[in-house]
N, C-alpha and C positions, 0 to 999 in steps of 0.2 A: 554788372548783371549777376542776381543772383540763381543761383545752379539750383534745377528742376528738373524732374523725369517724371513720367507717366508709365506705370503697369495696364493693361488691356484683361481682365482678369477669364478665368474660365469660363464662363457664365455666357460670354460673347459669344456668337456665331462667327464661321470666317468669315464671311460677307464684312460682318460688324465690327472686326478686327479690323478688315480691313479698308472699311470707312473709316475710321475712328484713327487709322493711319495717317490716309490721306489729310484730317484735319491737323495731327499732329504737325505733319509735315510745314501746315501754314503757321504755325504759333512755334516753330522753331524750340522747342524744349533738349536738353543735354543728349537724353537718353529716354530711348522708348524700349520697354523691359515688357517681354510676352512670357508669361507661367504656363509650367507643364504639368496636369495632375494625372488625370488617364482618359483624357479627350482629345486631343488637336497635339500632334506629335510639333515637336517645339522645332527642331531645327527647319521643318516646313514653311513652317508660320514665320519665323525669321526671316528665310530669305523673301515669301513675298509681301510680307512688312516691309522688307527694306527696298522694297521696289516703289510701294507706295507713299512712304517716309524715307526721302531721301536725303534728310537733312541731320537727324539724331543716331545717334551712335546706336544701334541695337541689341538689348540683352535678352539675355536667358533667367528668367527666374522663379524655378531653378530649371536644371539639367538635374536628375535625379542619378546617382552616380550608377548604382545597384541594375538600372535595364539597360546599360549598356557598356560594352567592352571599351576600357582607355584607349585602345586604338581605333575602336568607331568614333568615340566624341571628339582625338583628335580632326579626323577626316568630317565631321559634322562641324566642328567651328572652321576650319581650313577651309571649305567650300563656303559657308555662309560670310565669312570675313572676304573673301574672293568675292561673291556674291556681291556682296554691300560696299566694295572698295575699302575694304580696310575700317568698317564701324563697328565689329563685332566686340562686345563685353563676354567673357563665357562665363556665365552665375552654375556653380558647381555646388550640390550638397547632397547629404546621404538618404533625405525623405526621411520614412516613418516605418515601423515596424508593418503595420496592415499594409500600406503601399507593396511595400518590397515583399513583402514574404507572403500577402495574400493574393495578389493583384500580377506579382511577377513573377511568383513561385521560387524566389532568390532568399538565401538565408541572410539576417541584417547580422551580419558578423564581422569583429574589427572593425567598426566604422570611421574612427579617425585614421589608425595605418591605412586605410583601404583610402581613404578622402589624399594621404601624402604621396601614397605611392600615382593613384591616377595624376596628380599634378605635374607631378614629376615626367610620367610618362608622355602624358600631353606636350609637355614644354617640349622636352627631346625631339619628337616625331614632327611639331613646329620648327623647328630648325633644316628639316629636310633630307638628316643624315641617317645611315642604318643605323638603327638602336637596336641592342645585345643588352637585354636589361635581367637584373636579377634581383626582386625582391622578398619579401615574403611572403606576399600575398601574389604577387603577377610574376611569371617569369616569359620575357619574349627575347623572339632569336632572329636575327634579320628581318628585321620590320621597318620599312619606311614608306610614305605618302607618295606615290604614284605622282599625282599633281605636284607640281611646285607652290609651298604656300605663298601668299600673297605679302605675310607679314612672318617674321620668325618670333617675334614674340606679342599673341595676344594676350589682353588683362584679364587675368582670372579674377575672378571675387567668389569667396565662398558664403555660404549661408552658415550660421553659426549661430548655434542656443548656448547647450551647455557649456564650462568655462574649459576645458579641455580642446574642444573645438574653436574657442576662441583667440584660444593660445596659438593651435598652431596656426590660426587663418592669419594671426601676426607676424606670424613666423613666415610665413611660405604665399602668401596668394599679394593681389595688389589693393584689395578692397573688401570691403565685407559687408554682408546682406545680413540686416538684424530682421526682425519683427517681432510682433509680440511682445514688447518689452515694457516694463514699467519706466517712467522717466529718473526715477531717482535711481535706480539700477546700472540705466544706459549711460546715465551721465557719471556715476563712479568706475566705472568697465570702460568706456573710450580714453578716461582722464588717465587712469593705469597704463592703458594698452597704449594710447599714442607716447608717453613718454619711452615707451619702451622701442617703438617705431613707429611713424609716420606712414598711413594706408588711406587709403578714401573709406570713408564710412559711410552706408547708406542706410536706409528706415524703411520699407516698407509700410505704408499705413494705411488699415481702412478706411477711406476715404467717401462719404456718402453728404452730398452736399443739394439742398433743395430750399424754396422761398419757405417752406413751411419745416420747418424746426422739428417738429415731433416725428414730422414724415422721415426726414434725414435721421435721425437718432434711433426711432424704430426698426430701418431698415438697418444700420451699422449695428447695431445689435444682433440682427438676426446671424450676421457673420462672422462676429463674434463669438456668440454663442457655439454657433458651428465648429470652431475650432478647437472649442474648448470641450465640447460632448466629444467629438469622433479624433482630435490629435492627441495620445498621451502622452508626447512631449512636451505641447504646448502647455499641456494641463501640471503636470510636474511642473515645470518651471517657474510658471505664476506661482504655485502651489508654494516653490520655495522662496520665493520675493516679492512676499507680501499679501499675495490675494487667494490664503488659504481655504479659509469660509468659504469667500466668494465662489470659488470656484469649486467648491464639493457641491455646494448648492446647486448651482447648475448643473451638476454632472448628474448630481441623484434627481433630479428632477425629469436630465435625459433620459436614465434608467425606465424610470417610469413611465414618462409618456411620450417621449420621444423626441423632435424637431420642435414640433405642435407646440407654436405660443414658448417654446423657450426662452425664445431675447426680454421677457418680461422678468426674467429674475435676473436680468444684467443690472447692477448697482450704476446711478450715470456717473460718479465718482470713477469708476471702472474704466468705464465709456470715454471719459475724457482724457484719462491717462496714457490711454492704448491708442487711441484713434481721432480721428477730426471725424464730427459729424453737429450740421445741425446748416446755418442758414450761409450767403455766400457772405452776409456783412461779418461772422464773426469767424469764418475756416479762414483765414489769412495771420489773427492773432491764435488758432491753435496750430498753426505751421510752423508760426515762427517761435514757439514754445519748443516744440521738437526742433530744431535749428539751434536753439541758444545752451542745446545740455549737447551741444559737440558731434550735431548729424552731419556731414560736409553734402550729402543729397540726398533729398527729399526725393523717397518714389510714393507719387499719388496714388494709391491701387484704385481702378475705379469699378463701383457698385452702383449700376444702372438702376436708376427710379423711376418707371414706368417709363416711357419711351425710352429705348435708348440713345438715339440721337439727340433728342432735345436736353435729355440725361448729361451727356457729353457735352454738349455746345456750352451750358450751366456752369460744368467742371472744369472745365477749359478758359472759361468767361472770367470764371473767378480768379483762375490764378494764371490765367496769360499775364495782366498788367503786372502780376510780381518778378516777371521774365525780365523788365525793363527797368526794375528799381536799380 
C-alpha cells in the first residue's frame, strides 16, 4: 500500500470539514492533516475531525508557533492525541511575518531558536514530569500537564522553507512539511538531508482535479498565485530556485490590480512543477512525479471546484484506488 494523506484546506466550512471527514474515514488514507491560517482554530477542528475520521492519524498543518505559548501547544496536542487515542501528528512552524506580527500583534523574531526551544519544551511537558527549563528565548519554572498524557512522545514535523530551518527540522523533529517547492530543488535537499538522517518527508500539494482540464488548472493557479502575491517567503524562495521572472511577474501585476485575474500570468510549466492540477486520468502520473524525487507522503491539499462535495467524491475517487496499489 502505498502511503497518502489528505489536507481539508481553509476555504471549507466546519460542516465541510467535517463531511469530508467522515468520507475520509471510508477510503482509509495514512493521515488526514486540517491547516490553521486565521479561521477555524486548529486543535478544535482536530479533535472533532478525529471523531468523525476515525481511522487516519490526524495532523496539524501547521500550528503557527508565534500565537501560542509552548506550554499551551503542549496541552493542545496532549488533549487532541487523548482525544483521538493516540493519532495525533503535531505540524509545528513559525508562519509569516504579516501572520505573526500583523494578525497577532507578536514580533517574528529568532524564528529557528524560537521553532528549537518550543520542541524541546513540548517534548519535556509530554513526558509528564515538572519541567525547570532555561532557554533563551522561554524560561519556565515548575510546569507540568495536569492530565496525564496519553502518549509521551508524539511525532513532531516541522514546516521548513528556508535551508537553515531545514537543517534543523533534521536535526530535531520526526518529519518535515515542504511546500512550495520546485522538484529539482526537493529532490537535491531530501537526497542531502536523508543521508544525513532518516525523517518522513512530506509535500503538501495543490491539488485541484476536474473532467475538464482547463477548469482544474485554472483554479490551481488561482492559489498559486495567492501565495505568491500575499507570502514573502514563499515568494523569495522561488525567487531563489529558479522562478525569478516568474514570480516578479506576478507579484507586480498583484501590485497593480490585485487578486483579479491573477492566476493568468502563472506560466503552466510553473503549474506543473509546484502542483497537480488538471483531469483525474493524468493526477496519478503527476503524483507519482513528486513520489519518485524522495516525497515518503503525499499530502493531497484539496481545492474545492464548485460543489464541494461532489469536488471531493472526484478527489477521493481519483486516488482512493492508488491506496490499494
Amino acid at each position: 500500500m502505498r502511503r497518502l494523506s489528505y489536507s481539508l484546506g481553509s476555504l471549507l466550512s466546519i460542516d465541510e470539514v467535517l463531511e469530508c471527514s467522515q468520507k475520509l474515514n471510508e477510503i482509509k488514507p495514512e493521515v488526514q492533516w486540517i491547516p490553521e491560517t486565521w479561521g477555524m482554530e486548529n486543535f478544535s477542528m482536530l479533535g472533532l475531525a478525529s471523531k468523525e475520521n476515525t481511522f487516519s492519524k490526524i495532523g496539524s498543518s501547521i500550528i503557527n508557533i508565534y500565537s501560542r505559548s509552548p506550554s499551551l501547544i503542549a496541552m493542545g496536542a496532549s488533549t487532541v492525541d487523548t482525544v483521538s487515542n493516540g493519532r495525533l501528528i503535531l505540524g509545528l512552524g513559525t508562519s509569516s511575518v504579516p501572520i505573526v506580527e500583523n494578525f497577532h500583534g507578536n514580533s517574528f523574531d529568532s524564528p529557528v531558536q524560537r521553532m528549537k526551544e518550543y520542541v524541546e519544551i513540548i517534548r519535556l511537558a509530554l513526558q509528564g514530569e515538572k519541567i525547570n527549563y532555561s532557554g533563551k528565548i522561554f524560561t519556565l519554572k515548575d510546569f507540568s500537564l495536569l492530565t496525564k498524557p496519553l502518549r509521551k512522545e508524539i511525532p513532531i514535523y516541522l514546516a521548513a522553507i528556508n535551508q537553515k530551518m531545514v537543517e534543523m527540522t533534521w536535526d530535531i523533529a520526526d518529519g518535515v512539511i515542504f511546500y512550495l517547492r520546485p522538484k529539482n530543488e526537493m529532490k537535491e535537499t531530501i537526497s542531502k538531508m536523508q543521508e544525513k538522517k532518516k525523517i518522513d518527508t512530506t509535500l503538501q500539494i495543490i491539488t485541484c482535479i476536474d473532467e475538464d482540464d482547463e477548469k482544474a488548472r485554472t483554479r490551481a493557479k488561482k492559489t498559486l498565485s495567492f501565495y505568491i502575491a500575499v507570502g514573502k517567503i514563499y515568494r523569495e524562495f522561488l525567487e531563489s530556485t529558479g522562478y525569478s521572472e516568474e514570480v516578479q511577474h506576478i507579484y507586480d501585476e498583484y501590485k497593480k490590480t490585485g487578486l483579479n485575474k491573477l492566476q493568468e500570468f502563472v506560466p503552466e510549466e510553473m503549474l506543473d512543477d509546484l502542483c497537480i492540477a488538471g483531469t483525474p486520468d493524468t493526477a496519478i502520473k503527476k503524483l507519482n512525479e513528486f513520489r519518485n524525487i524522495g516525497i515518503d507522503l503525499p499530502i493531497i491539499q484539496f481545492n474545492p471546484i464548485g460543489d464541494v462535495k461532489e469536488s471531493f467524491e472526484l478527489l477521493t475517487k481519483t486516488f482512493s484506488g492508488e491506496l490499494n496499489e
